[in-house]
C-alpha positions as CSV (number, residue, x, y, z in Angstrom):
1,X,70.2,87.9,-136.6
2,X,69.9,86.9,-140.3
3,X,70.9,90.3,-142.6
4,X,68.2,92.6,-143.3
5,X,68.1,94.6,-146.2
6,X,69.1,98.4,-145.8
7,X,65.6,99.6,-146.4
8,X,64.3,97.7,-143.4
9,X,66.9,98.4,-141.1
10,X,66.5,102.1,-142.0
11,X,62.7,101.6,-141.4
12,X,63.1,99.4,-137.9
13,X,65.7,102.2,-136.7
14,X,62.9,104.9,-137.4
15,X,60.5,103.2,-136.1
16,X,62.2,102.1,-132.5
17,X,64.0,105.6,-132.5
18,X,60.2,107.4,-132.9
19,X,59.1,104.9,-129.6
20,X,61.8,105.7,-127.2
21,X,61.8,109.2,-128.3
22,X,58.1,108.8,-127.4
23,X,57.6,106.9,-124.7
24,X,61.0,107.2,-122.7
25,X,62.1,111.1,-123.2
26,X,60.4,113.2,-120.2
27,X,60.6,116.1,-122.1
28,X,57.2,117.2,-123.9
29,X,59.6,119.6,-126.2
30,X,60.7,116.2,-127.3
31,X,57.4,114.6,-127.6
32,X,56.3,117.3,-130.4
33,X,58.6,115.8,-133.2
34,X,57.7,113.2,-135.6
35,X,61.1,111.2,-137.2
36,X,60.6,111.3,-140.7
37,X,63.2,109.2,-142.6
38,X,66.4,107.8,-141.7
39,X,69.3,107.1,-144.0
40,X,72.3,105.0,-143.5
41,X,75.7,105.7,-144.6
42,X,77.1,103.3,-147.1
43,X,79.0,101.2,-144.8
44,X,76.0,101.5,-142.3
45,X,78.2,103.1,-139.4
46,X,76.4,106.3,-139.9
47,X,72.4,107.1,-139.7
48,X,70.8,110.5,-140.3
49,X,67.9,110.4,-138.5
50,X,65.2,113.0,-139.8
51,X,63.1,114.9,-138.1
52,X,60.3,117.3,-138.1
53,X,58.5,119.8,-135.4
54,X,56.3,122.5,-135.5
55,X,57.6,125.7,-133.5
56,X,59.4,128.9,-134.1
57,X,63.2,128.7,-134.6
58,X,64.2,129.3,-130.7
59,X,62.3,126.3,-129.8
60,X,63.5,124.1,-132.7
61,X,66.9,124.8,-132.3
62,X,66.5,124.4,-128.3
63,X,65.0,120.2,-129.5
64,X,67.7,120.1,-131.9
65,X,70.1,120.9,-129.1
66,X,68.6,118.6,-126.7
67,X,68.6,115.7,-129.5
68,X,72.3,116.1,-129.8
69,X,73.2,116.1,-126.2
70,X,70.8,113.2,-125.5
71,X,72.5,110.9,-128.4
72,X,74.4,109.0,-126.9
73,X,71.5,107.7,-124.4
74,X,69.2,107.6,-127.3
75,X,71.5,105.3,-129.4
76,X,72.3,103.1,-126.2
77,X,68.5,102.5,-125.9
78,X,68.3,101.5,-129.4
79,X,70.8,99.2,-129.1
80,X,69.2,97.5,-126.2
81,X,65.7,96.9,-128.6
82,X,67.7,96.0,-131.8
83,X,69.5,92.8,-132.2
84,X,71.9,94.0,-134.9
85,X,75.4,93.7,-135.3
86,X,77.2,97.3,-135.7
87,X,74.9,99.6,-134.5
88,X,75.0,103.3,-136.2
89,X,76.0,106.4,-135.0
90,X,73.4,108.7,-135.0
91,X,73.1,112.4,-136.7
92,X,69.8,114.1,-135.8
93,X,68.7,116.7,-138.8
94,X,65.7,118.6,-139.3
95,X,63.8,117.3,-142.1
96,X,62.8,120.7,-143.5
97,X,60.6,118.7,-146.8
98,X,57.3,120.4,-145.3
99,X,58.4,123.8,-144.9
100,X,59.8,123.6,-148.8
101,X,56.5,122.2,-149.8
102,X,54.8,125.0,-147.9
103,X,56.9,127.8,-149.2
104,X,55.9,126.0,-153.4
105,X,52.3,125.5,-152.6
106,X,52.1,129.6,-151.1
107,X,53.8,130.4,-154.4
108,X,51.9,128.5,-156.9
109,X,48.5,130.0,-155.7
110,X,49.8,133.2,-155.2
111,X,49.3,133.2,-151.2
112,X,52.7,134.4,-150.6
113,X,56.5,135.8,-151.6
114,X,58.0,132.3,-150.7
């Protein structure tokens, strides 16, 4: 495959990540995130793949849990949809952007103690 900027390869992982997550995980816990962003290390051996869910903090850390023990079969599907060279090891974090922009918009209008 010709080389693909960082940009796209970040989007193309999100993307195929957020479709096997989707369509291929029997787990409806599972089906309730949304991948948000995913960043690649410098050297591109690394991806940090972002995501978000609602749910209190027992059932986010039980996804969380399940996302780690499930990444190897995860990244092994990815690899099997992308045609790249070295393909990344994945971190899975919670993309906690929303909750921040939440916890501003409550204390800017007063709704809240943040």
């Amino acid at each position: 495959m010709k080389s693909v900027s960082k940009e796209r390869l970040q989007s193309m992982i999100r993307e195929k990540l957020a479709l096997i997550i989707e369509k291929e995980m029997n787990d409806n816990a599972l089906h309730r995130i949304s991948i948000t962003n995913v960043v690649l290390s410098g050297d591109e051996r690394t991806a940090k793949v972002y995501y978000d869910m609602y749910g209190n903090e027992s059932v986010i850390e039980s996804v969380h849990e399940k996302l780690e023990k499930l990444e190897g079969y995860i990244r092994k599907r990815l690899g099997k949809t992308m045609k790249i060279r070295r393909l990344p090891n994945i971190i899975f974090e919670r993309d906690t952007g929303m909750e921040m922009e939440e916890r501003i918009e409550k204390i800017i209008h007063g709704d809240g103690n943040g």
